[in-house]
C-alpha positions in Angstrom: -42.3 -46.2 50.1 -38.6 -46.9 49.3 -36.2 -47.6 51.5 -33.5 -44.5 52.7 -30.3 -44.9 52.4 -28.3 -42.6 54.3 -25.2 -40.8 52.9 -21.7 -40.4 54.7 -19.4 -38.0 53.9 -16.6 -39.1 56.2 -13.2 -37.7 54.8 -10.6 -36.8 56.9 -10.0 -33.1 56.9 -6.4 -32.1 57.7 -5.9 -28.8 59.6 -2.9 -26.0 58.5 -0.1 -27.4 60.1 -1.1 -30.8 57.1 -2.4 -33.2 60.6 -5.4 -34.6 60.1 -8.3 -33.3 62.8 -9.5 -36.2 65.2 -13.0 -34.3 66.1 -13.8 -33.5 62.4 -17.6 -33.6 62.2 -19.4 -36.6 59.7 -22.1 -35.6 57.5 -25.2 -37.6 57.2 -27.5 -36.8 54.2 -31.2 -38.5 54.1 -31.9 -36.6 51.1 -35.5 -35.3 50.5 -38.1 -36.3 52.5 -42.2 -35.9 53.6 -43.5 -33.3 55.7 -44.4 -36.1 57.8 -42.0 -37.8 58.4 -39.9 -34.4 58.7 -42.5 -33.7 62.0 -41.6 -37.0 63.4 -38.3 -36.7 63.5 -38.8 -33.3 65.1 -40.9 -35.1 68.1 -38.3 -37.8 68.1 -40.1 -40.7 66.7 -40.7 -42.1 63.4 -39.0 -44.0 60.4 -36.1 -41.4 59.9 -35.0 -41.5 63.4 -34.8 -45.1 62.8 -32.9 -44.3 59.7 -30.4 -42.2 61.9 -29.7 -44.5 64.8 -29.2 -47.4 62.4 -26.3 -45.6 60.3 -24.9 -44.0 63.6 -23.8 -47.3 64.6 -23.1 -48.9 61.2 -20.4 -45.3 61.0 -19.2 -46.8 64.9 -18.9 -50.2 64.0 -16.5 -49.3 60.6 -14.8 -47.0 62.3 -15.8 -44.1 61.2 -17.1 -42.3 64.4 -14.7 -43.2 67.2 -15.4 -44.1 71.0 -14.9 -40.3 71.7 -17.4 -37.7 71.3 -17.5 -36.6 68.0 -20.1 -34.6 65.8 -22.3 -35.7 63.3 -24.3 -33.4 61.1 -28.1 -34.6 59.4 -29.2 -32.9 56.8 -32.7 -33.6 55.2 -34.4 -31.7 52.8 -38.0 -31.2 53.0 -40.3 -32.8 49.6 -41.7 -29.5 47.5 -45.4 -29.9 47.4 -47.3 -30.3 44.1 -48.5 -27.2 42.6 -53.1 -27.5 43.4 -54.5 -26.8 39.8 -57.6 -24.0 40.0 -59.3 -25.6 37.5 -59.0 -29.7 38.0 -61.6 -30.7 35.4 -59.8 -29.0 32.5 
């Protein structure tokens, strides 16, 4: 299986008044991934939580997520499942 990299989208969004917003949330993206391993991250276990913990603190050691609480938003998208032929021998 490959390896996931994990996407940041980290850009500093500036409110009305043209300040930028201190608690502005960081997206992660995993990209598409296994039922699986979708269910194990569910229960808390598993390569993707891995995945997660190890780019939450590579974001904290940049500088990205600050020493105050601040949220971050995973998104993974579930692998479509191959289409079962009704005839297989054809």
């Amino acid at each position: 299986m490959a390896a996931t990299t994990a996407t940041a989208i980290a850009a500093e969004p500036t409110s009305i008044t043209g300040t930028p917003e201190r608690n502005a949330p960081v997206v992660l993206d995993l990209g598409k991934q296994g039922r699986k391993s979708i269910k194990r991250l569910r229960r808390g276990e598993g390569r993707l939580l891995d995945d997660i913990n190890g780019a939450i603190e590579e974001l904290r050691t940049v500088g990205t997520i600050g020493a105050t609480t601040q949220p971050v938003i995973i998104v993974v998208r579930q692998k479509s499942r191959k289409a079962k032929s009704m005839f297989p021998l054809l």
